[in-house]
N, C-alpha and C positions, 0 to 999 in steps of 0.2 A: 504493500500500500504506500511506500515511503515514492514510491514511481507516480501515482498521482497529485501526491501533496506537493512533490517538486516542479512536475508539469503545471498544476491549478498555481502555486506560487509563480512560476515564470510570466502566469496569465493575468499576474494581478489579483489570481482572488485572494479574499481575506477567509482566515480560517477560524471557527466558531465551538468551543464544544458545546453540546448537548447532553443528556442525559433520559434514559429510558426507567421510566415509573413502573411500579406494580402494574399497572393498568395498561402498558404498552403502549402509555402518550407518550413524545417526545418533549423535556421539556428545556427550553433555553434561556437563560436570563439575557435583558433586555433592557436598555435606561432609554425613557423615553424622557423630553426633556431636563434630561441627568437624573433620572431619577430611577434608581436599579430597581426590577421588578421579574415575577417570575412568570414564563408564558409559555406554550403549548404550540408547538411547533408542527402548525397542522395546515397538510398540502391539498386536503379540501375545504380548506375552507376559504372562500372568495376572496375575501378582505379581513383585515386585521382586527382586531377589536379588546376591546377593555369595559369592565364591569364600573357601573356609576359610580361605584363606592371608588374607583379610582379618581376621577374627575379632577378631588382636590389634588389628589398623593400627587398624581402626573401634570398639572397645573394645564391643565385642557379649558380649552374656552369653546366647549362645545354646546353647539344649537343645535335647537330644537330640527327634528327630522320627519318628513311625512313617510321614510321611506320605513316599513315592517322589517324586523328582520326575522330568517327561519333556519335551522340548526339543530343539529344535538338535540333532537325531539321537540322541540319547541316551535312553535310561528306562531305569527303575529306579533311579535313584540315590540314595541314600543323604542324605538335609537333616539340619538343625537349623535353629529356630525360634530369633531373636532380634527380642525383642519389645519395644515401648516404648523408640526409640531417636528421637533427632531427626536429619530430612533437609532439609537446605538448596537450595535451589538457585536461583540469583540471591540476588532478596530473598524467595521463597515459601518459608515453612518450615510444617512439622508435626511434631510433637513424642509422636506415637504411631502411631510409622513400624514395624511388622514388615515383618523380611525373613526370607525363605527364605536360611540359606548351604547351597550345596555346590560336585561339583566341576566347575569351571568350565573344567579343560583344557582340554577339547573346544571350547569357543570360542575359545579364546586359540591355540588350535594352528591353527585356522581361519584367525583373523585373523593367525599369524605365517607363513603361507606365503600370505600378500597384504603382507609386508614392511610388516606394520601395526603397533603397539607394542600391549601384552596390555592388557585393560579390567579395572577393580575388579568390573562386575558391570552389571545390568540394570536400568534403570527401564521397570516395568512399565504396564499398564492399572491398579493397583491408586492408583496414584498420577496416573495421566491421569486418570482420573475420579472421584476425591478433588480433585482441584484443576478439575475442568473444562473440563480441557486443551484448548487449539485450536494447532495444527501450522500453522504459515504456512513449507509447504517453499521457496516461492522467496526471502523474505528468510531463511529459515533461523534461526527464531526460536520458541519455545515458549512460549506464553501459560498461565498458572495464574490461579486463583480462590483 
């Protein structure tokens, strides 16, 4: 594997670890405007997003949204749009990061009857494929552009 992390380095990407939970989410830590949090590194999921209760922690100035979100058994729910924020993760940043907040119970209720501790929220494909992403599951490692 040390053959791809030297080719993905000559390409410029930045290298990420991850970690795999009881529950077989991936899960990566992330600072969104500098603020480290912990999130779920999920390749289906559209767009990125974070639970209300983060609003203040991530200093998000997000509006009110018409648009419903649907996931992880839930729709209809109720967003806000916080737009133009920066996400960190490693050393790959961007700095015109929108996330989707709502509410995230339903995940964290999930993950606490797998005796797992609750996530800030989700990185999405909106962000895998802004950076390029390539997934190397066996060393457990997330490559950006």
């Amino acid at each position: 594997m040390e053959e791809l992390q030297d080719f993905l380095k000559e390409k410029k990407y930045k290298k990420i670890k991850f970690q795999v939970l009881k529950t077989q989410h991936l899960l990566i830590i992330a600072k969104i405007n500098g603020v480290k949090g912990k999130f779920i590194l999920d390749t289906g999921a559209s767009t990125s997003c974070a639970g209300f209760e983060s609003i203040e922690r991530f200093l998000l100035n997000a509006e009110f949204s018409d648009t419903k979100a649907a996931g992880a058994g839930a729709t209809g729910m109720e967003t806000r749009l916080a737009k133009n924020n920066e996400i960190q993760l490693g050393r790959w940043k961007d700095d015109k990061f929108h996330l989707i907040v709502f509410d995230m119970s339903h995940v964290n209720e999930a993950l606490k009857q797998y005796k797992t501790k609750p996530v800030d929220g989700i990185i999405g494909a909106d962000i895998l494929l802004k950076g390029e992403a390539i997934i190397d599951y066996s060393s457990q490692y997330l490559y950006l552009k």
